[in-house]
PALO-794394 format. One record per residue (C-alpha): x, y, z; residue number from 1. Coordinates in pm, 1 decimal. Each point is the difference from the previous one (the first is absolute). Example, Ala and Ser with C-alpha at 12.3 -4.5 7.8 and 13.67 -1.06 7.14 Angstrom:
residues 2
{east 1230.0; north -450.0; up 780.0; k 1}
{east 137.0; north 344.0; up -66.0; k 2}
***
This chain:
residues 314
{east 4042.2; north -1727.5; up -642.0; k 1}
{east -188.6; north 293.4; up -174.1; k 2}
{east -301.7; north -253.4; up -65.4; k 3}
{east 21.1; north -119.3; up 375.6; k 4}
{east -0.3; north 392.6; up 100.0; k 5}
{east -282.8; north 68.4; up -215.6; k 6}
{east -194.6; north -292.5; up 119.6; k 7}
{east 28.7; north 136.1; up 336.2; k 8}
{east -69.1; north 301.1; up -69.0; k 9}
{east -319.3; north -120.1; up -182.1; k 10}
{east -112.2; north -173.9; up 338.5; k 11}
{east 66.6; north 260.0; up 202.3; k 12}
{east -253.9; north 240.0; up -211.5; k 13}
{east -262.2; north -272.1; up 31.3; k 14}
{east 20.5; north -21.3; up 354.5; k 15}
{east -18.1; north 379.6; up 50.0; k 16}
{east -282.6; north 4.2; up -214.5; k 17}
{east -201.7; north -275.6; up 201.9; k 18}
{east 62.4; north 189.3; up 270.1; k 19}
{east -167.8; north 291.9; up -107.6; k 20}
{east -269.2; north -146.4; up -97.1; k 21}
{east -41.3; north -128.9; up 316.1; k 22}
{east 11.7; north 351.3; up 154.3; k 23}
{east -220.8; north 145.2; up -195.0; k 24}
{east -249.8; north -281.7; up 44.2; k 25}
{east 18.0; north 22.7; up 346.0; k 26}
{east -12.2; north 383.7; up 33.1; k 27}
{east -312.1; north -15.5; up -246.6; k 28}
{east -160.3; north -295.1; up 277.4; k 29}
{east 70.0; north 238.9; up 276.2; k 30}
{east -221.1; north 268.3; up -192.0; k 31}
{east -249.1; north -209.1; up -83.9; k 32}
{east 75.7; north 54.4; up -408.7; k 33}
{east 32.4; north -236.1; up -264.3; k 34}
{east 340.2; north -106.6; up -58.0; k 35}
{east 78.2; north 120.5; up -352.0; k 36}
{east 289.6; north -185.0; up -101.2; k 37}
{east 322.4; north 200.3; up -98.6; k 38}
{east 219.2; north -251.4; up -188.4; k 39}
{east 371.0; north 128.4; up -123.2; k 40}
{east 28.9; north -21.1; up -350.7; k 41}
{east 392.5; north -40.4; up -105.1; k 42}
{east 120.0; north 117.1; up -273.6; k 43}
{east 78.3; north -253.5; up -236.9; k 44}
{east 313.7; north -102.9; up -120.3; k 45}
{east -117.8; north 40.2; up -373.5; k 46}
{east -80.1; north 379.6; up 97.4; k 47}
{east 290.3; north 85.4; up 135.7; k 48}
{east 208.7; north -208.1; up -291.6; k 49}
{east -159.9; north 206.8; up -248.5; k 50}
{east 31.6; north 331.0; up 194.1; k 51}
{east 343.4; north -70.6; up 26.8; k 52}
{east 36.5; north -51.1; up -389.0; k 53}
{east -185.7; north 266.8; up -119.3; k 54}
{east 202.2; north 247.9; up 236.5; k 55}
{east 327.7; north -156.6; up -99.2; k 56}
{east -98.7; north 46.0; up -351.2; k 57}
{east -57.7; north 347.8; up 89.4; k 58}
{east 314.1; north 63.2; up 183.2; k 59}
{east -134.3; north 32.0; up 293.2; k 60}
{east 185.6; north -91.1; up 323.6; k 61}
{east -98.4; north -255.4; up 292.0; k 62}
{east -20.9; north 352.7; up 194.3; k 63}
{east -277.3; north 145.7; up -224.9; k 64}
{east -175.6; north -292.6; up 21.8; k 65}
{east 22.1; north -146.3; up 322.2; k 66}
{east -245.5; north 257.1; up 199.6; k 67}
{east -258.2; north -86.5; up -296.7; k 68}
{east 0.7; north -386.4; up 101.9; k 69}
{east 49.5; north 52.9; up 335.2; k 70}
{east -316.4; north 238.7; up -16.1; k 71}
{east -203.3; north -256.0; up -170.2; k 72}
{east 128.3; north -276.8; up 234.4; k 73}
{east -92.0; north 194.2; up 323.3; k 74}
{east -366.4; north 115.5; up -177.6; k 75}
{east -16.2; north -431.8; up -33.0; k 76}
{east 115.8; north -52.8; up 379.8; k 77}
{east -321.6; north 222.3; up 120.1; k 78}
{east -235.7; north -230.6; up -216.0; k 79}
{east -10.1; north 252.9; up -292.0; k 80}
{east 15.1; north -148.9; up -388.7; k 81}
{east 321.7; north -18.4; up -146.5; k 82}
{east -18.8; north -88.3; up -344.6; k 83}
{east -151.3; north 319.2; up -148.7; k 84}
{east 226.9; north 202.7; up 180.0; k 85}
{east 298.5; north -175.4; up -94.7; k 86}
{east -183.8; north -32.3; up -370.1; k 87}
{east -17.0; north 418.3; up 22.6; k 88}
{east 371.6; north -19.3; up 107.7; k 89}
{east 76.7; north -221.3; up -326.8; k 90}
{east -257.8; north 252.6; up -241.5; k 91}
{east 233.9; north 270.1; up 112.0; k 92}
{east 306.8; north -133.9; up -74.5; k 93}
{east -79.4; north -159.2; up -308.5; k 94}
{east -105.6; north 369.6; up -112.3; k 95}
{east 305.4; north 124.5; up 68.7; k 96}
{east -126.0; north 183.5; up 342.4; k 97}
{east 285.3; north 94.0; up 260.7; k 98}
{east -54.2; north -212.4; up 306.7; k 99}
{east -0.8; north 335.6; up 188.1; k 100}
{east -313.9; north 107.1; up -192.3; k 101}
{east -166.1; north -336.5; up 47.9; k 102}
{east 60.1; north 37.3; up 396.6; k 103}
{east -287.1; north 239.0; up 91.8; k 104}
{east -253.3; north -173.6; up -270.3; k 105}
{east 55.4; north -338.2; up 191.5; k 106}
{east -31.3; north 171.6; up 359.9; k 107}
{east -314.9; north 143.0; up -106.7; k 108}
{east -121.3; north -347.4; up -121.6; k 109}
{east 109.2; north -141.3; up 331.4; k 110}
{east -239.8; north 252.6; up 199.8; k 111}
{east -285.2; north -104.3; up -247.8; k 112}
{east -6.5; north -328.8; up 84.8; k 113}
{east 54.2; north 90.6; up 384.4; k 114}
{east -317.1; north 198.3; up -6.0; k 115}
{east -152.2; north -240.6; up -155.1; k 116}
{east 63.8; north -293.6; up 232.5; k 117}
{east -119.3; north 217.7; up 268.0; k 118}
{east -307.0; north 92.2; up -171.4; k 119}
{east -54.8; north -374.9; up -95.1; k 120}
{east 98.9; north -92.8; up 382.0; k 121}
{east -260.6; north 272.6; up 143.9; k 122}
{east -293.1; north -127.3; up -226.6; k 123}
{east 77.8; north -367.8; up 67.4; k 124}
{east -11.3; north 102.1; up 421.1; k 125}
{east -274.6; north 223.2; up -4.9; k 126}
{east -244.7; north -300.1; up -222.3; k 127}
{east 20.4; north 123.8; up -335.9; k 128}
{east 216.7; north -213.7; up -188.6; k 129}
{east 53.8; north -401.6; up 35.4; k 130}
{east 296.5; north -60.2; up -15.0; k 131}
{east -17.6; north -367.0; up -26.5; k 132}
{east -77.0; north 73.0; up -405.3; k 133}
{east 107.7; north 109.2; up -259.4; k 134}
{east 356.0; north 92.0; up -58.8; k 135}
{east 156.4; north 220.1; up 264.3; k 136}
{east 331.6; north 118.9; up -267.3; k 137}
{east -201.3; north 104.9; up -295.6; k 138}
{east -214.0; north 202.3; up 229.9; k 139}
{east 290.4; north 147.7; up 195.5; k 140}
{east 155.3; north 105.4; up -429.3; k 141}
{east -396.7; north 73.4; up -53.8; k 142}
{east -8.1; north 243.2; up 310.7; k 143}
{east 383.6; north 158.9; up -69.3; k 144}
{east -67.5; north 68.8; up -346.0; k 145}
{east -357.7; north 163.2; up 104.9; k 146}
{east 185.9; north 245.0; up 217.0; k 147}
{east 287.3; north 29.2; up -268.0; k 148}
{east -289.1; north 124.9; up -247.7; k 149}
{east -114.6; north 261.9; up 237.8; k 150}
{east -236.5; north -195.8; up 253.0; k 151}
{east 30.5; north 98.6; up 391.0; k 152}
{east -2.3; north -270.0; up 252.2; k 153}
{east -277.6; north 183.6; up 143.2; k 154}
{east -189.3; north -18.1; up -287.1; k 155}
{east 36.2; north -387.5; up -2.9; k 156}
{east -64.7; north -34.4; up 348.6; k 157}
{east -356.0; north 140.1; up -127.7; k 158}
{east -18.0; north -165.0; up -244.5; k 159}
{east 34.8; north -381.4; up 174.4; k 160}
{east -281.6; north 165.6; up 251.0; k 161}
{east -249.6; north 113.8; up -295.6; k 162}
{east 48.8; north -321.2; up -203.9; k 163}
{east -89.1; north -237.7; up 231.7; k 164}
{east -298.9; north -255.9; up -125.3; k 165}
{east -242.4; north -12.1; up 303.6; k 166}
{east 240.2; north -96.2; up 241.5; k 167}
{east 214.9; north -236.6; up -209.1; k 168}
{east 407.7; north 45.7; up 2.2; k 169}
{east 127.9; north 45.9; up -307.8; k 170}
{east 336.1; north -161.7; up -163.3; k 171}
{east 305.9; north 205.6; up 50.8; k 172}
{east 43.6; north -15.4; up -402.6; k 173}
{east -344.6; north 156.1; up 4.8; k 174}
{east 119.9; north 305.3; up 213.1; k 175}
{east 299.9; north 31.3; up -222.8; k 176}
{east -196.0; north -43.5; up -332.6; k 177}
{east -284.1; north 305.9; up 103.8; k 178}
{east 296.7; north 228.2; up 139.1; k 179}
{east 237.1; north -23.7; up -344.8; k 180}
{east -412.8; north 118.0; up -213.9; k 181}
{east -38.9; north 264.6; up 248.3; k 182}
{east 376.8; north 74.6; up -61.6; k 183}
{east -48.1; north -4.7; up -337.1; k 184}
{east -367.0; north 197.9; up -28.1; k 185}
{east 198.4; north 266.6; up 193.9; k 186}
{east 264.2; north 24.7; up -329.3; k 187}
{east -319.2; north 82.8; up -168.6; k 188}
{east -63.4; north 366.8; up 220.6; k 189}
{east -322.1; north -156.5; up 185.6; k 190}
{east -31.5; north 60.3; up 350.1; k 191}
{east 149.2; north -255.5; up 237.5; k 192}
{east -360.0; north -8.0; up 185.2; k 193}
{east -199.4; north -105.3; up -362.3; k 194}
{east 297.0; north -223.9; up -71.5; k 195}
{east -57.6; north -164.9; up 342.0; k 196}
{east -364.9; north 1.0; up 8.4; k 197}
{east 23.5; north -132.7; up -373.1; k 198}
{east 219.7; north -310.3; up 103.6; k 199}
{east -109.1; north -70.1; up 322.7; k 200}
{east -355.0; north -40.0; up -201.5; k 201}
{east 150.6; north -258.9; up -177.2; k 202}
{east 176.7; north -150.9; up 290.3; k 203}
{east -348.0; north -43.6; up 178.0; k 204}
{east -167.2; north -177.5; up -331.5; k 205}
{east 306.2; north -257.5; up -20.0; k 206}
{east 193.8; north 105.6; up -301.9; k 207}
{east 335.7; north -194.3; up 18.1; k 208}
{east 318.9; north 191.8; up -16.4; k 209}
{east -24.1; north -2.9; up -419.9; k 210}
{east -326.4; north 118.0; up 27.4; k 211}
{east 115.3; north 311.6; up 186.6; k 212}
{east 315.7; north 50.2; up -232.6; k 213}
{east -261.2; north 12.8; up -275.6; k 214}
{east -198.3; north 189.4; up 139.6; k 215}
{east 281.5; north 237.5; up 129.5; k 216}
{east 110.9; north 28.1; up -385.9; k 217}
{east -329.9; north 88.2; up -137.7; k 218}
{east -25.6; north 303.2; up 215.9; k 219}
{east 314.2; north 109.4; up -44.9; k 220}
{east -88.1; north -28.7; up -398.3; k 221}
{east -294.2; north 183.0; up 23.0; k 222}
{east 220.1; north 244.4; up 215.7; k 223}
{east -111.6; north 307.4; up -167.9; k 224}
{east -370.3; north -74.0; up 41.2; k 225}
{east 35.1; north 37.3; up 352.7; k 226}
{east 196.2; north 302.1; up 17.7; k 227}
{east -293.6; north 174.5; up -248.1; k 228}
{east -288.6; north -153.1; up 153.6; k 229}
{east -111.6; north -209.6; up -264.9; k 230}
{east 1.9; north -347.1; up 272.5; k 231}
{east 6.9; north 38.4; up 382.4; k 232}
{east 179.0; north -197.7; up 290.2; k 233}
{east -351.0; north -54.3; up 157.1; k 234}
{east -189.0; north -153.7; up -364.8; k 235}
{east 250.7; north -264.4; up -53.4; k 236}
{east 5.0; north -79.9; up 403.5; k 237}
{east -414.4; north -15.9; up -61.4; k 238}
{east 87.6; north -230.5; up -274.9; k 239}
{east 220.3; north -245.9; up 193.9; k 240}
{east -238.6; north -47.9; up 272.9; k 241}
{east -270.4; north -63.0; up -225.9; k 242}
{east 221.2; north -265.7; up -118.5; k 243}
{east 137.2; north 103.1; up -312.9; k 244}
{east 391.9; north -96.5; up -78.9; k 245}
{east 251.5; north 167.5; up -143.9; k 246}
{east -60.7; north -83.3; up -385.6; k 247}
{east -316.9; north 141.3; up 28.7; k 248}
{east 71.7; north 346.0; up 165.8; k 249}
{east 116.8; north 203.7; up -289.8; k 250}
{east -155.6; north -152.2; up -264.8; k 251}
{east -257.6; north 314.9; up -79.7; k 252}
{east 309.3; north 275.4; up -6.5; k 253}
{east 194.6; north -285.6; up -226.4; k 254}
{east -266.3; north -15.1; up -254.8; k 255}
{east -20.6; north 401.7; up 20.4; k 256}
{east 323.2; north 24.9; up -27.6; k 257}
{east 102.1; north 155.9; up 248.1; k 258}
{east 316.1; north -66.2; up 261.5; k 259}
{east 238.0; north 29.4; up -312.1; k 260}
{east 187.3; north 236.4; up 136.1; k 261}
{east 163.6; north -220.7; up 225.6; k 262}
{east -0.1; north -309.3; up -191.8; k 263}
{east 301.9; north 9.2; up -178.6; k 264}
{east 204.0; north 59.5; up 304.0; k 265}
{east -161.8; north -292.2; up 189.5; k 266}
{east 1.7; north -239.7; up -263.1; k 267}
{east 392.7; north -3.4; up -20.3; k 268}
{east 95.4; north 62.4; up 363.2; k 269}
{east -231.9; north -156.9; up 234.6; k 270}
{east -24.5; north -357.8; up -18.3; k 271}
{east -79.0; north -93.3; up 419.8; k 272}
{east 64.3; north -341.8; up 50.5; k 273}
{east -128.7; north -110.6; up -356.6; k 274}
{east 218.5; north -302.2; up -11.3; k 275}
{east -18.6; north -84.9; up 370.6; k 276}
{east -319.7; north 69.6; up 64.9; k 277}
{east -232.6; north 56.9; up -307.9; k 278}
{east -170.4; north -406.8; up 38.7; k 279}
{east -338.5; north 97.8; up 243.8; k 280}
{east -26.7; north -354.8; up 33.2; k 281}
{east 74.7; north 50.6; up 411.2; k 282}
{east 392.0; north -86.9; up -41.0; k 283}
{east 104.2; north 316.5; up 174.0; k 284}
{east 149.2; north -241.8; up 298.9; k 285}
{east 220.1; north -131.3; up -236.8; k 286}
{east 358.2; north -79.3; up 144.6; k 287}
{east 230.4; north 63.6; up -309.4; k 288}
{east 217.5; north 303.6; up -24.6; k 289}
{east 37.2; north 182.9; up -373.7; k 290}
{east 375.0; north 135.8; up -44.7; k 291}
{east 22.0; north 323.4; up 92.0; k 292}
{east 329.8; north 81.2; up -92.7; k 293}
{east -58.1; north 237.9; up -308.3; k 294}
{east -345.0; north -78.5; up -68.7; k 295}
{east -326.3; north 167.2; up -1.6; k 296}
{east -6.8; north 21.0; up 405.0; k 297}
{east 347.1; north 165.2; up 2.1; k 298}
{east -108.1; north 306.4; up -202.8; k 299}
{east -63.6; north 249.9; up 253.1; k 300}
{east 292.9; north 9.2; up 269.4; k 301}
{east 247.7; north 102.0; up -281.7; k 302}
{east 339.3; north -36.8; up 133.1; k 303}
{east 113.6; north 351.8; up -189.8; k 304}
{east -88.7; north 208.1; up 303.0; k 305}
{east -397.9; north 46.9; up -151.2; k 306}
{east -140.8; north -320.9; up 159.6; k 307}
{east -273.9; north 49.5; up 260.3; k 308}
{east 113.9; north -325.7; up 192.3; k 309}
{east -270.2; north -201.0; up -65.6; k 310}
{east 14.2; north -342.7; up -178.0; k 311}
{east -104.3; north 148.5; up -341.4; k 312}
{east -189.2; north 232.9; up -176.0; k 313}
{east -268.4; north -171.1; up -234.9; k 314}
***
């Protein structure tokens, strides 16, 4: 009987589902937008298994933990990604982190990744993004982590507009790929308008989403050369549109030197997609999914109460 129930139950969700996509499809016909599809994403039984476990092990009751799943379940009903929030709900837990605590970290994940479906949505109607490449997911995480590190949605929403290659759409993972650098040049104390203008260069010359991490990194390395003057925003923007990459940017302050005084830091705590990302060979479409449960893309959000929402700090 309890399969039978659950089977039904199962159906049931499918059918609602269909049946919002069909609404939104048709509301985005009436408007004369392109349909951007908003698929639910349930939780998985595996999640919720191990959730259950861990908070069990904890001694943790069902009520402690229930509004955590039932928060990550609703965030999957309105098309949101699941698994890292239920792998931030699992980080906490398994760190010893009262399920009280972990509450306000996840809700502020959740309104990441809303903003950054709308963002993604608004770019996709208005021209700017195709959303028939690429993978749609990673650049939803991309975009919630960017505004988990300190980006604005406004400052994205310029971003897609300045970064555009002579009228070509670019790949949602491409939006979320230059908004986590310009997250992550603003960690370094540069100006969210050289940031911008810096990546947007870069967008407009065709570096993949790597690329851009790279390039992200390198600036905030050489952080302290920018506060004192030694490089400027504008050179290394001349630079990129005279076609230099990133490898090549900073290669007259490394020989000097100089940009030490932000290397160690760097060189141990921001690693940007390095093992998702770091091949240039074009493979930034690629389908797979790294685990994101306690890895390198779960660092940021931290589940103590400290966490900035995103999907991790590099």
């Amino acid at each position: 009987m309890g399969l039978d129930k659950r089977t039904e139950s199962s159906s049931f969700t499918k059918i609602m589902c269909k049946r919002i996509d069909i609404q939104l499809w048709l509301l985005c016909l009436a408007l004369g937008l392109p349909a951007v599809p908003v698929l639910a994403e349930s939780l998985s039984t595996q999640d919720r298994e191990a959730i259950n476990r861990l908070s069990t092990a904890r001694g943790h009751s069902a009520e402690e933990i229930n509004p955590l799943l039932e928060q990550v379940s609703k965030a999957g009903e309105r098309g949101l990604p699941t698994e890292p929030l239920a792998n931030k709900v699992k980080e906490g837990l398994a760190k010893g982190v009262e399920p009280k605590r972990i509450d306000p970290v996840l809700k502020q994940m959740v309104g990441h990744f809303e903003s950054a479906r709308e963002v993604l949505q608004e770019s996709v109607a208005k021209g700017m993004v195709d959303q028939d490449h690429g993978n749609r997911q990673r650049a939803m995480e991309s975009l919630a982590e960017a505004f988990g590190r300190g980006a604005t949605a406004d400052e994205v929403r310029d971003l897609a507009r300045a970064g555009q290659r002579q009228g070509q759409r670019m790949s949602p993972d491409m939006l979320g790929g230059g908004a986590k650098s310009l997250a992550v040049i603003k960690e370094a104390m540069i100006p969210s308008k050289d940031g911008a203008a810096v990546v947007a260069e870069g967008m407009r010359q065709g570096f993949r989403p790597a690329e851009l991490a790279d390039l992200a990194r390198e600036i905030k390395r050489h952080g302290s050369d920018f506060r004192e003057g030694r490089i400027t925003a504008e050179s290394i923007r001349d630079q990129i549109s005279r076609g230099e990459r990133g490898d090549r940017l900073f290669r007259d302050q490394d020989h000097s030197g100089s940009g030490g005084g932000d290397r160690g830091v760097d060189r141990g705590g921001d690693r940007m997609d390095r093992g998702r990302d770091s091949d240039r060979g074009g493979r930034d479409d690629r389908g797979e999914r790294p685990d994101r449960g306690g890895g390198r893309e779960d660092r940021g959000g931290r589940s103590d109460g400290g966490g900035s929402g995103g999907s991790g700090r590099d």
